[in-house]
N, CA, C and O atoms as a GROMACS GRO file, in nm:
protein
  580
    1UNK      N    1   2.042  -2.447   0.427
    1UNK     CA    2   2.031  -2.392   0.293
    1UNK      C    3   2.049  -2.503   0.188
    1UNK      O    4   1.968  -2.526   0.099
    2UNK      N    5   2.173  -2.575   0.209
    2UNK     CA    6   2.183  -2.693   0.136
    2UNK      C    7   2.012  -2.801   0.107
    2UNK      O    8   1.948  -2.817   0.003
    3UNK      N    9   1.993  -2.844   0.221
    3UNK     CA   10   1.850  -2.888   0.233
    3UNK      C   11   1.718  -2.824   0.121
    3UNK      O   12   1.623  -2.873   0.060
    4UNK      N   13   1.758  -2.736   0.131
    4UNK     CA   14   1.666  -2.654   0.050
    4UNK      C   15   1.697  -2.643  -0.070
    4UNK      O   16   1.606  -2.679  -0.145
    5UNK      N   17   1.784  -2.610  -0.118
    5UNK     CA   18   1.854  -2.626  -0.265
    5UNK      C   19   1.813  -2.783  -0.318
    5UNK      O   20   1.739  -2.799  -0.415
    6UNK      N   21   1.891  -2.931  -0.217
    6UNK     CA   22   1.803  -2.977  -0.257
    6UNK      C   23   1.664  -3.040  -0.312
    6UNK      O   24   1.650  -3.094  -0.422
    7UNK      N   25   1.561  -3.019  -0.209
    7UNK     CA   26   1.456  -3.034  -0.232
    7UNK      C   27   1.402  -2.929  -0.358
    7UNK      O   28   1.295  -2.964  -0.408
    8UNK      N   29   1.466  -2.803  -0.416
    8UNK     CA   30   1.472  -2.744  -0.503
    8UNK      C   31   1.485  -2.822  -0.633
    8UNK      O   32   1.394  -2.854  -0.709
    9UNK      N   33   1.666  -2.855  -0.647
    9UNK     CA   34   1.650  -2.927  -0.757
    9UNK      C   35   1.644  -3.094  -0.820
    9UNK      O   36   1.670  -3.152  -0.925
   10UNK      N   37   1.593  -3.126  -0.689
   10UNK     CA   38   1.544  -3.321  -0.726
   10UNK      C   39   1.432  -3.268  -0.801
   10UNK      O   40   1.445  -3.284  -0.922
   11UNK      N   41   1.309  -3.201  -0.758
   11UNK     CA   42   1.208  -3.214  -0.879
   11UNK      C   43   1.192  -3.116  -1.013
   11UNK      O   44   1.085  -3.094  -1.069
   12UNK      N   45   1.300  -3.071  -1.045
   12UNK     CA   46   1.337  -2.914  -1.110
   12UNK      C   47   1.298  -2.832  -1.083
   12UNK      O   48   1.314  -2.749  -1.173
   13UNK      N   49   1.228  -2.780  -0.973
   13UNK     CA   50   1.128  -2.655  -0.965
   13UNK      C   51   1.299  -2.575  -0.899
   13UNK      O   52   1.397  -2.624  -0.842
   14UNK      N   53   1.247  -2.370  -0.966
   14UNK     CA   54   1.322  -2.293  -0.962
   14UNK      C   55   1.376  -2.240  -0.798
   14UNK      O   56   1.289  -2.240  -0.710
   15UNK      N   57   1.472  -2.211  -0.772
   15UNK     CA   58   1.488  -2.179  -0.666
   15UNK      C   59   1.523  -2.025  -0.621
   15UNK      O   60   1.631  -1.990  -0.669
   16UNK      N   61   1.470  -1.940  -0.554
   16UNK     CA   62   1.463  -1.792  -0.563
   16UNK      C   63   1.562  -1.714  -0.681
   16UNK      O   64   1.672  -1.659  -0.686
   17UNK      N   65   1.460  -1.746  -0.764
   17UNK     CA   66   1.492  -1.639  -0.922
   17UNK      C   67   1.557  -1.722  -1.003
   17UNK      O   68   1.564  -1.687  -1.121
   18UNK      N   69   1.635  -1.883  -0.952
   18UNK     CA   70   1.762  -1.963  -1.020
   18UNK      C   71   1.653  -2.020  -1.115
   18UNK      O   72   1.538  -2.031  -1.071
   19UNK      N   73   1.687  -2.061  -1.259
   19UNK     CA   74   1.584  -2.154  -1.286
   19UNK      C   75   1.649  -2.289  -1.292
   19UNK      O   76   1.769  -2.280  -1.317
   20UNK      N   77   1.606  -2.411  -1.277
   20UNK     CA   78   1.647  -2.574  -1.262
   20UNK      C   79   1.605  -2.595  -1.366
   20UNK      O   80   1.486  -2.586  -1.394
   21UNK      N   81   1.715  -2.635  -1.463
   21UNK     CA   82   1.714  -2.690  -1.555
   21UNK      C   83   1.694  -2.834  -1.632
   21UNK      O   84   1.661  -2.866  -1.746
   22UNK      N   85   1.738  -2.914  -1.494
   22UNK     CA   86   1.700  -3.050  -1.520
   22UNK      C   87   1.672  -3.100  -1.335
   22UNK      O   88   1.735  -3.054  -1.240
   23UNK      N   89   1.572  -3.194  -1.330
   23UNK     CA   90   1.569  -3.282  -1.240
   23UNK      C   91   1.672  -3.413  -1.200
   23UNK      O   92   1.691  -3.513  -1.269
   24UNK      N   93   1.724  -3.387  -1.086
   24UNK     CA   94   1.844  -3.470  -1.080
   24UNK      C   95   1.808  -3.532  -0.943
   24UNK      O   96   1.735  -3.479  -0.860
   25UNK      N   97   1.884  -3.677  -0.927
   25UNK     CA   98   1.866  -3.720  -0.774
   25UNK      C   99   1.973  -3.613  -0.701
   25UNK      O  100   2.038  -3.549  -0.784
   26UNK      N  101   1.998  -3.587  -0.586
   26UNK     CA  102   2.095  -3.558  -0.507
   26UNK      C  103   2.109  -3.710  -0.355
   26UNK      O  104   2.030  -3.768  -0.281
   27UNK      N  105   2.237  -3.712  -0.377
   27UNK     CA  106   2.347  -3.802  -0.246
   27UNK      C  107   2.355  -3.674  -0.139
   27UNK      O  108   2.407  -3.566  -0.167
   28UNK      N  109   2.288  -3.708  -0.003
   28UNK     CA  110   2.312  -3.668   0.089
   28UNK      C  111   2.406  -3.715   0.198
   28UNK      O  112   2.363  -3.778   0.294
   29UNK      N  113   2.516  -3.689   0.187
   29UNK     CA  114   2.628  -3.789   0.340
   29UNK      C  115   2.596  -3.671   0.426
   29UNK      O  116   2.642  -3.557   0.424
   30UNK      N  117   2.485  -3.738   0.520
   30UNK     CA  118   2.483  -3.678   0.658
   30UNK      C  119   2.614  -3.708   0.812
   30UNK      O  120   2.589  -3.766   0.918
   31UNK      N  121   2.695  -3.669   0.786
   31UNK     CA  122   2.816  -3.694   0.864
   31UNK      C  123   2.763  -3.663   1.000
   31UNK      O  124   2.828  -3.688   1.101
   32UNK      N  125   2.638  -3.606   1.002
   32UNK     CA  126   2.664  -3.527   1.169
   32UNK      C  127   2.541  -3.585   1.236
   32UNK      O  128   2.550  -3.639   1.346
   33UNK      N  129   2.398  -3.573   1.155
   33UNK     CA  130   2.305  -3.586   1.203
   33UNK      C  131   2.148  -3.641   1.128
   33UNK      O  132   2.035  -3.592   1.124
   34UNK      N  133   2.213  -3.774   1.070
   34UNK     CA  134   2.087  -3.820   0.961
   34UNK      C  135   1.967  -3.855   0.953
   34UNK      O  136   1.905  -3.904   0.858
   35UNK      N  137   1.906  -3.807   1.142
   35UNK     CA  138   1.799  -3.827   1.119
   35UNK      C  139   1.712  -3.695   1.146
   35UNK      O  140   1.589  -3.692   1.155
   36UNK      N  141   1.803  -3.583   1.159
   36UNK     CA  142   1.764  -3.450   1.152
   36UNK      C  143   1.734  -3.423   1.033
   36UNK      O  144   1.628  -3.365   1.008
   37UNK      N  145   1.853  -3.474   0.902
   37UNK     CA  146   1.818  -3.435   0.792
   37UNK      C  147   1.727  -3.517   0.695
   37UNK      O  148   1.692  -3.477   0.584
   38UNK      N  149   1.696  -3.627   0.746
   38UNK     CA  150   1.569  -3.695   0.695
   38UNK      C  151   1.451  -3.591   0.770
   38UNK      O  152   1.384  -3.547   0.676
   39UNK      N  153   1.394  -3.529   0.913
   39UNK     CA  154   1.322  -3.481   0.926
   39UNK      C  155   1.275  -3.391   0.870
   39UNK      O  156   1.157  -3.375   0.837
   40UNK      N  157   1.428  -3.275   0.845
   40UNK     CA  158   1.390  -3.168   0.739
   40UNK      C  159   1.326  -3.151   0.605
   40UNK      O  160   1.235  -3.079   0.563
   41UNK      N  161   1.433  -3.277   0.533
   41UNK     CA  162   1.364  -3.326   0.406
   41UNK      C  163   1.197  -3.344   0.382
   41UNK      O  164   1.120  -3.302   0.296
   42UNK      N  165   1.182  -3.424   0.493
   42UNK     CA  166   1.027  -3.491   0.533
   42UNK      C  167   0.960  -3.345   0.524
   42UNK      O  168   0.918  -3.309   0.414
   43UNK      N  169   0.945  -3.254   0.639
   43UNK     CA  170   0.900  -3.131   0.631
   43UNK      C  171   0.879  -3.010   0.533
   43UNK      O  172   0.797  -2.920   0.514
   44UNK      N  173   1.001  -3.059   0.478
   44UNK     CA  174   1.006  -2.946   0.325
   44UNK      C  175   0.904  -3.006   0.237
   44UNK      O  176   0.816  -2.943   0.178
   45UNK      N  177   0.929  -3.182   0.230
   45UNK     CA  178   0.834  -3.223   0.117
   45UNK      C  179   0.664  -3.219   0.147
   45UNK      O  180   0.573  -3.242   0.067
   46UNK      N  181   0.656  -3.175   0.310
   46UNK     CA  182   0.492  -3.138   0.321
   46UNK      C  183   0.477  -3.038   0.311
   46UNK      O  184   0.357  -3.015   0.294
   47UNK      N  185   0.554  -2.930   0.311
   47UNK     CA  186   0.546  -2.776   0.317
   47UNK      C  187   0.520  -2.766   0.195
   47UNK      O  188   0.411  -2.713   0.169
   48UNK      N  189   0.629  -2.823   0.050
   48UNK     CA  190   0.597  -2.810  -0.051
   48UNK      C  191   0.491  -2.894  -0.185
   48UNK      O  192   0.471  -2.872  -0.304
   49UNK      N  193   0.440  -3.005  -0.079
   49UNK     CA  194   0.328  -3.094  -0.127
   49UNK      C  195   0.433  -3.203  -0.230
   49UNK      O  196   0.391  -3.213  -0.346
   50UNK      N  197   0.536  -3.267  -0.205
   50UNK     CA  198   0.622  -3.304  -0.248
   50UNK      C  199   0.653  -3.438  -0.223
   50UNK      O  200   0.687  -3.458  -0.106
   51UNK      N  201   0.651  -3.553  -0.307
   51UNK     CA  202   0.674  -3.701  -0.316
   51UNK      C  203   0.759  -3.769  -0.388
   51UNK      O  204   0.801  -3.741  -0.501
   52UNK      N  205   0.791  -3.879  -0.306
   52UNK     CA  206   0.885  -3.893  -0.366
   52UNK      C  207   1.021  -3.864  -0.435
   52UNK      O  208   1.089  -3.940  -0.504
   53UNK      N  209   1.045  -3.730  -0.398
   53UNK     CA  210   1.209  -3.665  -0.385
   53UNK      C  211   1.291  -3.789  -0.415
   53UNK      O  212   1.287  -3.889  -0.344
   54UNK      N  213   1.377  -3.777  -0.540
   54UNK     CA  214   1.486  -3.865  -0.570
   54UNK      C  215   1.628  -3.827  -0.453
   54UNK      O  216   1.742  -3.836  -0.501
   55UNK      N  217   1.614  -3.790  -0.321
   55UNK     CA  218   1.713  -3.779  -0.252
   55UNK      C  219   1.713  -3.871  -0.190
   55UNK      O  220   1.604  -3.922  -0.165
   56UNK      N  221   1.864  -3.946  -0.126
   56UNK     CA  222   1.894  -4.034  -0.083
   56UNK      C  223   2.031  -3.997   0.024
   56UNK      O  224   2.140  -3.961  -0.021
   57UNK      N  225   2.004  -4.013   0.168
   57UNK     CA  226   2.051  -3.966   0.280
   57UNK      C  227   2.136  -4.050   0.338
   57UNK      O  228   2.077  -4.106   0.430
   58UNK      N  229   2.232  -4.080   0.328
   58UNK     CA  230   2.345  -4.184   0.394
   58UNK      C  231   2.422  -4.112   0.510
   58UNK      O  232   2.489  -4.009   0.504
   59UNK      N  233   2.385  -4.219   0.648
   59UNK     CA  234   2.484  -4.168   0.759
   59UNK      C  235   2.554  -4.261   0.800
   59UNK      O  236   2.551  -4.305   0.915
   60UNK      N  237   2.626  -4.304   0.704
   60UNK     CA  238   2.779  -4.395   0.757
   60UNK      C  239   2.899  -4.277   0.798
   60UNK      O  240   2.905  -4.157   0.770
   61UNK      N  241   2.969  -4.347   0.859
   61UNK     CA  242   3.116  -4.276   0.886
   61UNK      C  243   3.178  -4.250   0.750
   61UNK      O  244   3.175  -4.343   0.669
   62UNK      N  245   3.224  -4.156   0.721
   62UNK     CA  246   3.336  -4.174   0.591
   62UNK      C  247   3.412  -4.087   0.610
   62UNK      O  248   3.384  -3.968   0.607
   63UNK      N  249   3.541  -4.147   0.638
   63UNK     CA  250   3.640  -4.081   0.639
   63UNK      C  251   3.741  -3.999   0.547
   63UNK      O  252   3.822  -4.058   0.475
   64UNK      N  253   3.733  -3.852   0.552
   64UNK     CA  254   3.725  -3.850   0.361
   64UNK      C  255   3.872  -3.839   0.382
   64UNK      O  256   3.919  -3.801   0.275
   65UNK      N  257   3.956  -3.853   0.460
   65UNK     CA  258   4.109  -3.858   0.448
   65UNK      C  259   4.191  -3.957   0.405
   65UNK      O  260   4.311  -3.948   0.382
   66UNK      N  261   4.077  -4.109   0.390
   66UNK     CA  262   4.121  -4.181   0.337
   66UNK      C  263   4.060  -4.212   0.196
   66UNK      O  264   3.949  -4.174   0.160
   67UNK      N  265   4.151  -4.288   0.118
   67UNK     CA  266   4.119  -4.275  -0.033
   67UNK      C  267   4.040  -4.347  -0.062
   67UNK      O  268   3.981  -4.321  -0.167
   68UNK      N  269   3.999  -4.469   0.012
   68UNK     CA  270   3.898  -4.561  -0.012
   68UNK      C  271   3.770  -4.460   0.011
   68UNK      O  272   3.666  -4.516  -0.020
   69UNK      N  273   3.752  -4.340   0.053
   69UNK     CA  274   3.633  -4.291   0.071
   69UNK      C  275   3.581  -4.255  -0.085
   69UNK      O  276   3.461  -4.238  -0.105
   70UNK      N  277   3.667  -4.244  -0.184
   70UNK     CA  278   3.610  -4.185  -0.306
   70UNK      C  279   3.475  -4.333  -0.349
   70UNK      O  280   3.355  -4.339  -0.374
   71UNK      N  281   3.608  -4.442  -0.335
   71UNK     CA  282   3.491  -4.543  -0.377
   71UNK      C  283   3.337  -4.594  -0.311
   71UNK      O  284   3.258  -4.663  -0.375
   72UNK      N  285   3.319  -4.554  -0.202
   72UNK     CA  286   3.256  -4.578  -0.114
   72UNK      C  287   3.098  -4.433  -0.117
   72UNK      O  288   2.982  -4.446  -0.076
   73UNK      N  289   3.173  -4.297  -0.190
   73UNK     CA  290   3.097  -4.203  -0.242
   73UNK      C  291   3.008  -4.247  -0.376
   73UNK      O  292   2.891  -4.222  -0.404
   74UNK      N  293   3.109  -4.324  -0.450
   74UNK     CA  294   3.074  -4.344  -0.594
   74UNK      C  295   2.981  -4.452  -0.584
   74UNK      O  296   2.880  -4.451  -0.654
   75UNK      N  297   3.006  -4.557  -0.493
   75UNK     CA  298   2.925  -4.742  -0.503
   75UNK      C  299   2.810  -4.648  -0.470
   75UNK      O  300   2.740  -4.634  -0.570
   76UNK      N  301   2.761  -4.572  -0.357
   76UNK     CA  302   2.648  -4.477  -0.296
   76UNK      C  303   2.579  -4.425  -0.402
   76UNK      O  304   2.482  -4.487  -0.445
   77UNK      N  305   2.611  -4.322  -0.453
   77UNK     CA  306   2.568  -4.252  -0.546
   77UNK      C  307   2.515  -4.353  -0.650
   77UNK      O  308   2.393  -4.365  -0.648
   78UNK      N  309   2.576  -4.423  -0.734
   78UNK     CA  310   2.556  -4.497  -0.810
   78UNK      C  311   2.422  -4.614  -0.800
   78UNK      O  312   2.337  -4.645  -0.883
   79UNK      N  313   2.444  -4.660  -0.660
   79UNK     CA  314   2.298  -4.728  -0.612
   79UNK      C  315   2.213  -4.615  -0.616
   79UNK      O  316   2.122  -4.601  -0.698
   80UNK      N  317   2.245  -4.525  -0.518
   80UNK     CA  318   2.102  -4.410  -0.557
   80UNK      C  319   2.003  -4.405  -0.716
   80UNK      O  320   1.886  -4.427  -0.748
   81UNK      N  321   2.130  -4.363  -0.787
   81UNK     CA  322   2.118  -4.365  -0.954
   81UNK      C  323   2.029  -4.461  -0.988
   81UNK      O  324   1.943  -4.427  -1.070
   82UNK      N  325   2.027  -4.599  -0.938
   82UNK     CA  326   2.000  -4.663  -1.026
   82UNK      C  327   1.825  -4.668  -0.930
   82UNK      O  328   1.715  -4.687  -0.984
   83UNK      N  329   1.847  -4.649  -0.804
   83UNK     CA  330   1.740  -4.656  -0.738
   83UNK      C  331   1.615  -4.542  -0.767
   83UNK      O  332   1.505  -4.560  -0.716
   84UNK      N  333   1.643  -4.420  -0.857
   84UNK     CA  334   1.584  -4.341  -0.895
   84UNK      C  335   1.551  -4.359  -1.002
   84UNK      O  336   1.436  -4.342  -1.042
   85UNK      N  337   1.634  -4.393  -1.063
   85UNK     CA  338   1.609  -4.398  -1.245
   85UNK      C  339   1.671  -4.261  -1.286
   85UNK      O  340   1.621  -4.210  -1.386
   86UNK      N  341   1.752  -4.206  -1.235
   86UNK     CA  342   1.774  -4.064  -1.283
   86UNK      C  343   1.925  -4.065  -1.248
   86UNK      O  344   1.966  -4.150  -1.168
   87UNK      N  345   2.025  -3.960  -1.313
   87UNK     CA  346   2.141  -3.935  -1.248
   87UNK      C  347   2.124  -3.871  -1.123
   87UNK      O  348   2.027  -3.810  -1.077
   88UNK      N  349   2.254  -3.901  -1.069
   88UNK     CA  350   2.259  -3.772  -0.927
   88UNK      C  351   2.367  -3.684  -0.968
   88UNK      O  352   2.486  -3.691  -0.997
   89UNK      N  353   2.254  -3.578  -0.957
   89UNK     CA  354   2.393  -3.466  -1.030
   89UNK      C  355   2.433  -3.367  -0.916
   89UNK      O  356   2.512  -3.275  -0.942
   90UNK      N  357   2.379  -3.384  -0.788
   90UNK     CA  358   2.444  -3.263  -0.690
   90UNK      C  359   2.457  -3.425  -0.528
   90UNK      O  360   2.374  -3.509  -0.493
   91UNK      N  361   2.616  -3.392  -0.474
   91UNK     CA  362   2.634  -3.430  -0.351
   91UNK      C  363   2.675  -3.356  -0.212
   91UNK      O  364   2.758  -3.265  -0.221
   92UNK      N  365   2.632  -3.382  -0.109
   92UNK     CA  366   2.618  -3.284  -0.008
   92UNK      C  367   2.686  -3.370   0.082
   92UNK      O  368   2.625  -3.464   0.133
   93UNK      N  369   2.816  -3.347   0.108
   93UNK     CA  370   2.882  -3.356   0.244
   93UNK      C  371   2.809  -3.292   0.374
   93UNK      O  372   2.752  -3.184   0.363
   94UNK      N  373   2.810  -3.362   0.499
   94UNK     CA  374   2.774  -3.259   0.614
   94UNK      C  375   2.774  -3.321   0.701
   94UNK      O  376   2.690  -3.406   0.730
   95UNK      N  377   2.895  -3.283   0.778
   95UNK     CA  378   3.006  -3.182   0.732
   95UNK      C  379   3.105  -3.203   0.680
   95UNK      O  380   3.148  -3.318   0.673
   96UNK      N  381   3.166  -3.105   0.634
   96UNK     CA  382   3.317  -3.140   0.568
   96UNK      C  383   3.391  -3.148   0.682
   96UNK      O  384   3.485  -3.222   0.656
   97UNK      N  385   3.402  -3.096   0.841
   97UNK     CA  386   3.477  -3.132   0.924
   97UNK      C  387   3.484  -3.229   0.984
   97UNK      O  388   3.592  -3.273   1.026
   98UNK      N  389   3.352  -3.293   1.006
   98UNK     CA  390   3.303  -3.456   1.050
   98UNK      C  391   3.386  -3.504   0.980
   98UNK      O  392   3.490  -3.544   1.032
   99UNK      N  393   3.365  -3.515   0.822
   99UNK     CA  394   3.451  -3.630   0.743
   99UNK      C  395   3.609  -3.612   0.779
   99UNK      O  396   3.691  -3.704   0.780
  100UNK      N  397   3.623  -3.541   0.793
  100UNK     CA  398   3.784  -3.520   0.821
  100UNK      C  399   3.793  -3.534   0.988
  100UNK      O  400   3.901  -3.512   1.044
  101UNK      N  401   3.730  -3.555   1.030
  101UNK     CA  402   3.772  -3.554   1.198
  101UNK      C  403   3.732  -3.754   1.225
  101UNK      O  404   3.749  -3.820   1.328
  102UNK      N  405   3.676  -3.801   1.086
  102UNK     CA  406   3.629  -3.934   1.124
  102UNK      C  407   3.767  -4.030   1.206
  102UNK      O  408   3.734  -4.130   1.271
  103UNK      N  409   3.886  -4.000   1.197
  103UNK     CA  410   3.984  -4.094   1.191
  103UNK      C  411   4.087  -4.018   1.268
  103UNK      O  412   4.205  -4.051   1.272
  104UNK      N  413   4.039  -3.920   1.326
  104UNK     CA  414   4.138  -3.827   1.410
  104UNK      C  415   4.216  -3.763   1.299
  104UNK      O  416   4.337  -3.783   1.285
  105UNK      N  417   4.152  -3.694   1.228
  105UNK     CA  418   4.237  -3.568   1.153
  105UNK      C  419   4.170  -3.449   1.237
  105UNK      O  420   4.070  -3.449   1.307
  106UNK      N  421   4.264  -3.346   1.203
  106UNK     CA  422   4.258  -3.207   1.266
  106UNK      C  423   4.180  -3.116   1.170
  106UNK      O  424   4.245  -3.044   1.094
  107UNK      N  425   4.070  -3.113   1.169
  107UNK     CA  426   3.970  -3.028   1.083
  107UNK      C  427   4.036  -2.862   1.042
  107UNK      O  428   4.027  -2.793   0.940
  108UNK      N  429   4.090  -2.844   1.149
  108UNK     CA  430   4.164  -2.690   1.137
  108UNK      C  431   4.293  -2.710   1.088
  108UNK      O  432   4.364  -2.619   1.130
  109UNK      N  433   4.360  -2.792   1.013
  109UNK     CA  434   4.473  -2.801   0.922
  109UNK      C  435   4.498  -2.847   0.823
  109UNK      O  436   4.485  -2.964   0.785
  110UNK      N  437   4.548  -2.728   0.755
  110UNK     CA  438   4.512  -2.713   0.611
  110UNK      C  439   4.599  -2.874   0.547
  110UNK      O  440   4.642  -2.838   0.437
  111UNK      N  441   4.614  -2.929   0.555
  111UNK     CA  442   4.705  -3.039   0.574
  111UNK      C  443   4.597  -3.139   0.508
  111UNK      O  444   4.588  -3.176   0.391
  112UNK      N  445   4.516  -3.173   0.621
  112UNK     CA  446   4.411  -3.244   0.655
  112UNK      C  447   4.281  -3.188   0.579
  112UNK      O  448   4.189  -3.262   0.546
  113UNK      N  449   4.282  -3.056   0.555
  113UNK     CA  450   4.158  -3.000   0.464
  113UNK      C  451   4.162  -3.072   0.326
  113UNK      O  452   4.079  -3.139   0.264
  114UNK      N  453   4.325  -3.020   0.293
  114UNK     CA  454   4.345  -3.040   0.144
  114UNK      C  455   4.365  -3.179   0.114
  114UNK      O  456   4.377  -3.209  -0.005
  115UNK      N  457   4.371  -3.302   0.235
  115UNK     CA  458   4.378  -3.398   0.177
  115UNK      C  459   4.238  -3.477   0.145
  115UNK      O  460   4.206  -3.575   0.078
  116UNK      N  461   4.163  -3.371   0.236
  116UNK     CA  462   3.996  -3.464   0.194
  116UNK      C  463   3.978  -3.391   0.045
  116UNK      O  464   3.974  -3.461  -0.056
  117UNK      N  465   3.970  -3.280   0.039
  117UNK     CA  466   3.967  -3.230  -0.082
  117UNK      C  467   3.986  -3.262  -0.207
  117UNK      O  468   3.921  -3.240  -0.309
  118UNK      N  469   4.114  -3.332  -0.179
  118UNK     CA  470   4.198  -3.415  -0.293
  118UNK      C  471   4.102  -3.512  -0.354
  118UNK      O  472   4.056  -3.501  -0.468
  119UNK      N  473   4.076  -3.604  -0.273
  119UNK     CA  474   3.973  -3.699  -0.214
  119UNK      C  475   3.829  -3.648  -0.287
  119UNK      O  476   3.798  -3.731  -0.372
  120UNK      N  477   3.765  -3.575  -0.283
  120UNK     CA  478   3.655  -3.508  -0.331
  120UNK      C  479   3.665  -3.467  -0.464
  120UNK      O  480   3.572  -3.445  -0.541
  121UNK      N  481   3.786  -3.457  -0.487
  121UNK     CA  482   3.770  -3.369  -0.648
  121UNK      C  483   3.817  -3.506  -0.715
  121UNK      O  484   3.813  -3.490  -0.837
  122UNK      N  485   3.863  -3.643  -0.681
  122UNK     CA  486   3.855  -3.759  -0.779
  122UNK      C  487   3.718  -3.825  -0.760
  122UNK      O  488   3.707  -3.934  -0.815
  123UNK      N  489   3.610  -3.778  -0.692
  123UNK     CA  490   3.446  -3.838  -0.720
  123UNK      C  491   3.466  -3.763  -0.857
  123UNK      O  492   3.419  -3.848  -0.934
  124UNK      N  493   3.494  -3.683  -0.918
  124UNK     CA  494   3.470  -3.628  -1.045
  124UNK      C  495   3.462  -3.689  -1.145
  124UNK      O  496   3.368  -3.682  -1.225
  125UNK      N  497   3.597  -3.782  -1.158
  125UNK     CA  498   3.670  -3.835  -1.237
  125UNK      C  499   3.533  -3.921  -1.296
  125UNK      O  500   3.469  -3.887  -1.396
  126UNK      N  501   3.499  -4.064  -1.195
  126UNK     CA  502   3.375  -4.097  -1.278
  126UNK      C  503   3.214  -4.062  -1.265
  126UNK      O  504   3.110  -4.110  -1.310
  127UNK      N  505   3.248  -3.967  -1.190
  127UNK     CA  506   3.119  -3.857  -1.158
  127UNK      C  507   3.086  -3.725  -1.177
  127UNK      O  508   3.118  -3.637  -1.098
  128UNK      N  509   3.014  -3.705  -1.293
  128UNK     CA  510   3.016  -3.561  -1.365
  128UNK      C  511   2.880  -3.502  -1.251
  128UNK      O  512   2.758  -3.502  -1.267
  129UNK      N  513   2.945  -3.467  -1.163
  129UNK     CA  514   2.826  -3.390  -1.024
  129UNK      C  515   2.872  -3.297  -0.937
  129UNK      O  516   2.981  -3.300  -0.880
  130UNK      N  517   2.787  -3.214  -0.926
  130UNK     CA  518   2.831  -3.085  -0.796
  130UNK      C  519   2.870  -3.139  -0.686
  130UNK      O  520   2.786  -3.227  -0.665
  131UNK      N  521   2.948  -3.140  -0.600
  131UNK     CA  522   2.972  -3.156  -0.503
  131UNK      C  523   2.975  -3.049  -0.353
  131UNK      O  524   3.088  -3.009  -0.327
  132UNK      N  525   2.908  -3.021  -0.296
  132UNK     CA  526   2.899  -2.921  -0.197
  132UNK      C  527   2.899  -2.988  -0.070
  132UNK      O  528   2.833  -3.088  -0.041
  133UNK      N  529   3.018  -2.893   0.037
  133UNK     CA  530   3.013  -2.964   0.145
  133UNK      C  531   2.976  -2.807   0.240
  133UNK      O  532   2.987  -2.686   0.216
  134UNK      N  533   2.922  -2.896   0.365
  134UNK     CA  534   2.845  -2.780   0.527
  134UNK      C  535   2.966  -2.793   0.577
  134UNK      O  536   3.033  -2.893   0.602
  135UNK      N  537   2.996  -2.635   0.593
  135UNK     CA  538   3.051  -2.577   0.704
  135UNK      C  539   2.978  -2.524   0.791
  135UNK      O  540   2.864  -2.486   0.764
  136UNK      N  541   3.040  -2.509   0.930
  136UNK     CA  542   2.962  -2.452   1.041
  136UNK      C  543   3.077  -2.359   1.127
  136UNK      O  544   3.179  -2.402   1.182
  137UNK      N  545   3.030  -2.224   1.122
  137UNK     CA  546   3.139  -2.137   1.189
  137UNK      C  547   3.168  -2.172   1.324
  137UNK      O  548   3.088  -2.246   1.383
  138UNK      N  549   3.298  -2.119   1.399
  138UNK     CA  550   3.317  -2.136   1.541
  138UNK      C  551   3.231  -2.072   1.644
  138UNK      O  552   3.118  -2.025   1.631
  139UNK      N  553   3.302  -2.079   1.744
  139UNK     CA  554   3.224  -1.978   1.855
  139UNK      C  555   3.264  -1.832   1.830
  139UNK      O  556   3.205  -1.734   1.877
  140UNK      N  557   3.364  -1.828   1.755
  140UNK     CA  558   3.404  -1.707   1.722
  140UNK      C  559   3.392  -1.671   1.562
  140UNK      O  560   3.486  -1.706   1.489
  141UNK      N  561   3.283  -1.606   1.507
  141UNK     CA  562   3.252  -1.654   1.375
  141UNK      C  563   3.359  -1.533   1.309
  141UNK      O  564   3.400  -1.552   1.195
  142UNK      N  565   3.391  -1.441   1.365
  142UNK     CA  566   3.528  -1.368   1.276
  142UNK      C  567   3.643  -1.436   1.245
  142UNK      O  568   3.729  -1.382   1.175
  143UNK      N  569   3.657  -1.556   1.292
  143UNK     CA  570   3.776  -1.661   1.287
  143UNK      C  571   3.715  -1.757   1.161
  143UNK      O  572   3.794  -1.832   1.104
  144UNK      N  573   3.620  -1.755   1.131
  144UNK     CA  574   3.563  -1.842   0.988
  144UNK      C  575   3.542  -1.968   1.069
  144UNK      O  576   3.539  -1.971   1.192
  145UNK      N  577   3.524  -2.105   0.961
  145UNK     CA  578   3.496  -2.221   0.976
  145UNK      C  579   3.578  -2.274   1.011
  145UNK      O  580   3.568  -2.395   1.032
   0.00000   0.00000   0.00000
């Protein structure tokens, strides 16, 4: 869904009923699988006759439990930025448990949730951008993510 949202709003076109107000790059941190989500991308942009998408797909490790990960979000983004000519106004973690499991944290404690979190909400500080991260339910999806 994320995937789609982006390819939605890099070129402003509306997304079921939403209207896009401005064209923005989006930062993709593929934590899990970056050359799945380059394929998808690829596919959406032939499905939708689509070039050149200001998205930009990074699959390094980042460990979002540590604090050096904010800077390492921002240097990213910021090359993107300049590599588009446009801001990036939406970023896509995926997953938020990858990033937290990069360094042996426990994805299922709230401990470890709230410290990537922490972590995520200072990209703010010099980054006025959405930030959305993929969850993926268990084997038991009444137990949540």
């Amino acid at each position: 869904m994320l995937t789609e949202i982006a390819v939605r709003i890099a070129p402003r076109r509306d997304w079921r009923g939403h209207k896009a107000k401005a064209a923005c790059g989006v930062a993709y941190f593929a934590l899990e699988r970056g050359d799945l989500v380059r394929r998808r991308l690829h596919a959406h942009a032939l499905r939708d006759r689509l070039t050149g998408l200001p998205i930009s797909v990074a699959d390094t490790v980042i460990d979002l439990l540590q604090e050096s990960s904010v800077a390492t979000i921002v240097a990213t983004v910021e090359e993107a930025e300049t590599k588009f000519g446009m801001p990036v106004g939406a970023i896509v973690i995926d997953t938020f448990s990858n990033g937290i499991a990069a360094s042996g944290g426990d994805e299922d404690k709230a401990r470890d949730q709230n410290r990537a979190a922490a972590n995520l909400r200072k990209i703010h500080q010099p980054l006025p951008v959405h930030i959305a991260t993929v969850g993926h339910t268990g084997k038991q999806e009444d137990r949540g993510e």
